[in-house]
C-alpha positions in Angstrom: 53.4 -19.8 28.3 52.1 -19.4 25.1 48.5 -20.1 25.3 48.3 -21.2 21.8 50.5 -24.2 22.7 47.7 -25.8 25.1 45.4 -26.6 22.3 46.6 -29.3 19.3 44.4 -29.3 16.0 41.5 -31.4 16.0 41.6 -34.7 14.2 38.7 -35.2 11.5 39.3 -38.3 10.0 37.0 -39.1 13.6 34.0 -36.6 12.1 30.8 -38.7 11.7 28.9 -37.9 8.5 25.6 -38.9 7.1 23.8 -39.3 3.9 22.8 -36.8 1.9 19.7 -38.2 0.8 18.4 -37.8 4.4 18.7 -34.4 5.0 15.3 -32.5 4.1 16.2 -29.4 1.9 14.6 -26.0 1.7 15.2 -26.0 -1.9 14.5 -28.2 -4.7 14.8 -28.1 -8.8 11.0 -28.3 -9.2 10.8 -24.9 -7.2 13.1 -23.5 -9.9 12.5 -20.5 -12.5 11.3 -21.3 -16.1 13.0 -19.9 -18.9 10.5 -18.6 -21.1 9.8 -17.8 -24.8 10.1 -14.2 -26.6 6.1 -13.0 -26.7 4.9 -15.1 -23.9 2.1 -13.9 -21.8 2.5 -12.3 -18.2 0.3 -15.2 -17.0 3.3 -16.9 -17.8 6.2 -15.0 -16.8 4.3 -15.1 -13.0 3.8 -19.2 -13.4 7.6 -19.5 -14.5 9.1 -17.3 -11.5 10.6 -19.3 -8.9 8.7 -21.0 -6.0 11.0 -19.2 -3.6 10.7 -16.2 -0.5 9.1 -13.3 -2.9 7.9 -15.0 -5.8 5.9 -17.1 -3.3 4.5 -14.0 -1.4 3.6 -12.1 -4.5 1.5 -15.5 -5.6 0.4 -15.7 -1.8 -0.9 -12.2 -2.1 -2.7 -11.8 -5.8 -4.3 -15.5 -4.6 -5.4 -13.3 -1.7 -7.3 -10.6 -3.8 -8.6 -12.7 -6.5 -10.5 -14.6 -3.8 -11.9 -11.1 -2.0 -12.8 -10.1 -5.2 -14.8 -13.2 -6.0 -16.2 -13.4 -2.3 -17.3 -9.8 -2.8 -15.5 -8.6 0.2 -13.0 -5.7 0.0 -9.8 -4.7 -1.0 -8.1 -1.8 0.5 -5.1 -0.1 -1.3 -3.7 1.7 1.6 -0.7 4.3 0.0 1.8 6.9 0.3 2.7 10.0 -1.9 5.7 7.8 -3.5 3.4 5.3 -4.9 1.4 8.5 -7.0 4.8 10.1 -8.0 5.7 6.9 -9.8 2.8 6.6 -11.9 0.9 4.0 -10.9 -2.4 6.0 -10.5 -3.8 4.1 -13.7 -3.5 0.7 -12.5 -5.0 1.1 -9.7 -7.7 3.2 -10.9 -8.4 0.1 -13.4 -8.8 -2.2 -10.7 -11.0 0.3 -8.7 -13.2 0.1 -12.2 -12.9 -3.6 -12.0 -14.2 -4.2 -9.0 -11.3 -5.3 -7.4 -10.0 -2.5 -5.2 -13.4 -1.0 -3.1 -11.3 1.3 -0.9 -8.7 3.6 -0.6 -7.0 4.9 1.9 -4.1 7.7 1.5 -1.7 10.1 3.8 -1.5 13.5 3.5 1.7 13.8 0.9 -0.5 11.1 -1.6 -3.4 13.2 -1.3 -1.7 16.0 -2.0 0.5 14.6 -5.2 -3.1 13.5 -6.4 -4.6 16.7 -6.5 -1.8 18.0 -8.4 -1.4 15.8 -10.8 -5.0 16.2 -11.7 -4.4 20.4 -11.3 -1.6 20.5 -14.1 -0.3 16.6 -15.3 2.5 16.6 -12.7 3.4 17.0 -9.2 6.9 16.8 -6.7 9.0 19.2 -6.4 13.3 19.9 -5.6 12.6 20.2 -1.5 16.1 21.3 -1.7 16.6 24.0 -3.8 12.6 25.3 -2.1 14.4 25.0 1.5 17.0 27.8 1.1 15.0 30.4 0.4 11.4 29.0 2.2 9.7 28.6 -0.9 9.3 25.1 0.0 5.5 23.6 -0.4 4.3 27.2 -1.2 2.5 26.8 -4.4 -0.7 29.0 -4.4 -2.7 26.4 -6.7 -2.0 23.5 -5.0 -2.9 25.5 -1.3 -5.7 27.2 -2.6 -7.4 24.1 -4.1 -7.1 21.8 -1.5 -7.9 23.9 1.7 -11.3 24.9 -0.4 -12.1 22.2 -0.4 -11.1 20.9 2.8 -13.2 24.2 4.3 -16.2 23.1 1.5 -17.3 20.4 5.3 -19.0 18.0 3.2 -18.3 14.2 4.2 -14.6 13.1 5.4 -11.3 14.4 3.8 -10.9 11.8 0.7 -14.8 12.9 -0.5 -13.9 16.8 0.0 -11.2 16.9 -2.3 -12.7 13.8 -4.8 -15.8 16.0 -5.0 -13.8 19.3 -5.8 -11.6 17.3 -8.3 -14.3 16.0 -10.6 -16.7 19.3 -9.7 -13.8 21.9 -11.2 -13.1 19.7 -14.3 -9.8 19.2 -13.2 -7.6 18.9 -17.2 -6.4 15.4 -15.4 -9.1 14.4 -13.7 -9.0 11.2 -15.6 -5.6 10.2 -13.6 -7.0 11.4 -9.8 -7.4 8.2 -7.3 -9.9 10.4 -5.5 -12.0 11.7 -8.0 -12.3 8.0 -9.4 -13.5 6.9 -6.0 -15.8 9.8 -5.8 -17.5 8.8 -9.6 -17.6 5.2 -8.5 -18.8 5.6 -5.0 -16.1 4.1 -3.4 -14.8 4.8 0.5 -11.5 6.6 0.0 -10.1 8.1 3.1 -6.7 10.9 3.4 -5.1 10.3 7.5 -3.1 13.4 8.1 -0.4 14.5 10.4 -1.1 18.3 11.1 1.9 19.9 10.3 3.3 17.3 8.4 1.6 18.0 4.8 2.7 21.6 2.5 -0.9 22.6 2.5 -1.0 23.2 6.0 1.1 26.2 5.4 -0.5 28.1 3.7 -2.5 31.1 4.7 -6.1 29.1 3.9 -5.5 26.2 6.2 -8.2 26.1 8.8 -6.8 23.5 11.4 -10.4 22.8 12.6 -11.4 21.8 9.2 -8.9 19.9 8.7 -9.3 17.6 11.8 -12.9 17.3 11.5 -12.4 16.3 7.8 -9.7 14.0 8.7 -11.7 12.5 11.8 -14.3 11.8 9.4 -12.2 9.8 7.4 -10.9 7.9 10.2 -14.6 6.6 11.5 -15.2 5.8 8.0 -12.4 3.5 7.5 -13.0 1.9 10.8 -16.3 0.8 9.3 -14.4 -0.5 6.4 -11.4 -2.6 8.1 -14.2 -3.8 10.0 -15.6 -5.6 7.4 -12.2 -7.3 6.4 -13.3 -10.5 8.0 -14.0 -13.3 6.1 -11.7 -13.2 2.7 -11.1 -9.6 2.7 -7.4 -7.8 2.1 -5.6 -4.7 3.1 -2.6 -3.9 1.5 -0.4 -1.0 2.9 1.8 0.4 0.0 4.6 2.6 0.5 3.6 4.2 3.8 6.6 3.3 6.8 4.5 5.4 9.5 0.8 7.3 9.0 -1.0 4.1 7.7 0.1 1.3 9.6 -0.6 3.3 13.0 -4.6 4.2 11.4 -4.8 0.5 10.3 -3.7 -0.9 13.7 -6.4 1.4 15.7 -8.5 1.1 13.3 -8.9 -2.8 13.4 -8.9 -2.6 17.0 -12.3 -0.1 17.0 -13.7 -2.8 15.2 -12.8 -6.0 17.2 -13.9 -3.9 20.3 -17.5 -3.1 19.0 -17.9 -6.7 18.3 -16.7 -7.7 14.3 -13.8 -10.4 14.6 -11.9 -9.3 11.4 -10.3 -12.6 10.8 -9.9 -14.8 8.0 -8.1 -12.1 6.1 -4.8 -11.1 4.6 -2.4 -8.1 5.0 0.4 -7.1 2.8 3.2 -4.9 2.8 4.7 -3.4 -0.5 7.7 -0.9 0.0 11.6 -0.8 -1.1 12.9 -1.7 2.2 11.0 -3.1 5.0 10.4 -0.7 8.5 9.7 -1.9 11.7 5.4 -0.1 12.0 4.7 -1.9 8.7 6.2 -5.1 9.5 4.2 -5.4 13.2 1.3 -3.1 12.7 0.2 -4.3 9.4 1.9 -7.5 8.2 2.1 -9.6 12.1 0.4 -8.0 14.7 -3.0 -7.9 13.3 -3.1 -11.6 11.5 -1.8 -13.3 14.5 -3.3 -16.6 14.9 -6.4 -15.0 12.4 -5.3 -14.5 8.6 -1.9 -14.1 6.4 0.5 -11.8 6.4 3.1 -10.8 3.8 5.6 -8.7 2.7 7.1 -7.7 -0.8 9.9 -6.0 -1.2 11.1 -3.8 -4.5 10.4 -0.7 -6.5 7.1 0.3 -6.8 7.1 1.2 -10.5 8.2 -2.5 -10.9 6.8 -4.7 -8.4 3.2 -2.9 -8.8 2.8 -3.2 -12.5 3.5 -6.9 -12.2 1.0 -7.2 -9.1 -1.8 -5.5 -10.7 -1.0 -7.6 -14.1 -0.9 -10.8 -12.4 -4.2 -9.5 -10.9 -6.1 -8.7 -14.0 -5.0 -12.3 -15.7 -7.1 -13.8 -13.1 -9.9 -11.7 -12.8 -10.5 -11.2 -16.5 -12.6 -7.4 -17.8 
């Protein structure tokens, strides 16, 4: 028998419906974008965005960092290397200078694209084309420079290389993240993976150096994650692996010597959203004690707009 002869088609005329005005909706006209004017301001490109999924987050978060910054409690820019090789080393060396950003914390690859672009105006290279013939990472300036001052054992691994930065009169010193930190004072720590980074290639890399420096930087930003509590906000941009594992132990050094850390908000910034960020950083840590959130988009567009929606609050 055919088994498609046991069933007849259904009869709707016997459906039940209901009103539509009684269904709640999850979107409404007044959430809707604003079409704006030529010349208008970016105060009010950011009011006229839609009160939807990201344009909601990116308001949840700036809200977030105007309101550390005028508590006086800190702001962590957390980043990796992709974040300095799309140029937004400026911004957020403005809003170090600002007041708004009081730490830093950075992976091996930013720390490395730092120092280069304040060695010659530019930094990554074709991995590629450097693979097939193991001249890959092997630049003698960019070795030579950082493991100096690695092996200089003065304060954690961010300080080291801020310090040698500004002390050599780096030509773009003005564009460093870590010589900034270093002029203004500011806690900026570099978590490494040994083996992961091109410096620890080369012939001047002293392993023990590097850990120590690197351990440092770790207890260091312990003391400052511990301090998030209250209004403060960490926000982990571009890094899928190195800085959301730090941040998570981190946070939990501090709850287990006694500071809550709640009342605060994390965010993640990246072009696609990875599972470490997302639980590490964004739910894990907030759970049932601050606000997580996640953006999601190119750096060299969603930052400028972030930092610009930033300084229209905060004002010079």
């Amino acid at each position: 028998m055919d088994p498609s002869r046991a069933y007849r088609p259904v009869d709707l005329s016997q459906v039940r419906t209901r009103p539509l005005g009684e269904r709640p909706n999850k979107v409404d006209r007044r959430q809707f974008a604003r079409p704006g004017q030529p010349g208008r301001s970016v105060a009010d490109l950011i009011d006229g965005l839609p009160h939807q999924l990201g344009a909601l987050e990116l308001r949840a978060v700036v809200a977030a960092v105007v309101r550390a910054y005028r508590l006086g409690k800190p702001v962590i820019w957390g980043m990796g290397g992709h974040v300095i090789k799309t140029g937004i080393s400026p911004l957020i060396i403005d809003l170090m200078e600002r007041g708004v950003v009081r730490a830093l914390a950075l992976n091996g690859g930013a720390s490395i694209h730092d120092v280069e672009i304040a060695l010659i105006g530019g930094t990554s290279e074709d991995v590629q084309e450097g693979l097939r013939d193991g001249s890959f990472g092997m630049w003698h300036e960019t070795g030579r420079f950082y493991n100096r001052a690695v092996n200089d054992r003065r304060g954690g691994l961010g300080q080291r290389l801020g310090a040698a930065i500004v002390e050599s009169n780096a030509p773009n010193r003005d564009l460093s993240v870590l010589a900034r930190a270093y002029e203004l004072g500011l806690p900026a720590t570099v978590h490494i993976t040994l083996g992961a980074d091109i410096v620890h290639m080369h012939p001047e890399a002293d392993g023990a150096a590097l850990g120590e420096a690197a351990f440092e930087d770790f207890r260091l930003f312990c003391a400052v994650v511990a301090d998030l509590g209250g209004g403060g906000v960490y926000l982990n941009v571009g890094s899928a692996v190195a800085l959301p594992e730090v941040f998570l132990k981190a946070l939990t050094v501090a709850r287990n010597l006694g500071h809550p850390v709640a009342d605060f908000t994390t965010a993640n910034f990246d072009m696609m959203q990875h599972y470490r960020p997302l639980q590490n950083v964004v739910r894990r840590p907030t759970d049932g004690v601050g606000q997580g959130h996640t953006l999601t988009g190119q750096h060299e567009v969603v930052l400028p707009l972030f930092y610009q929606a930033i300084v229209e609050q905060v004002g010079g």
